[in-house]
Phi, psi and omega in degrees: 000139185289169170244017157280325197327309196240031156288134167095330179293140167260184230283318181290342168282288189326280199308334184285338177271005182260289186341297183304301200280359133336280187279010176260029186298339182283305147005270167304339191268284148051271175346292256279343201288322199288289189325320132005280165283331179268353162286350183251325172278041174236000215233016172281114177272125183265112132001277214307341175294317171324316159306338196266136173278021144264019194299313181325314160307284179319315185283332169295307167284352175300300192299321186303324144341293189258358157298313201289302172350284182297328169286339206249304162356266221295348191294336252219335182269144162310000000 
């Protein structure tokens, strides 16, 4: 578990997001699949996009996507 969970909580916060991110594994591996999947399905390339003069724009948020993606991943890991 990350310690962003519990940055800023005071002791009874803390213990109650630990209790939680505990008893939640099924869940979270649940998240972790999806999230998964849309990081794998994002990594698809269409030719015709390469044609758009925004393709650059587009490719930068396709990278910001899975980046945010990939953080929520690791926030989400033990």
């Amino acid at each position: 578990m990350k310690t962003t969970w519990t940055k800023g909580l005071d002791a009874q916060g803390e213990a109650d997001i630990k209790a939680s991110f505990k008893s939640s594994t099924v869940v979270r591996a649940r998240l972790m699949e999806i999230c998964e999947d849309k990081v794998s399905s994002s990594l698809s390339t269409n030719t015709n996009q390469y044609d758009s003069p925004n393709w650059c724009y587009q490719q930068a948020d396709s990278v910001g996507y899975r980046r945010a993606l990939n953080e929520i991943i690791s926030l989400l890991e033990k």
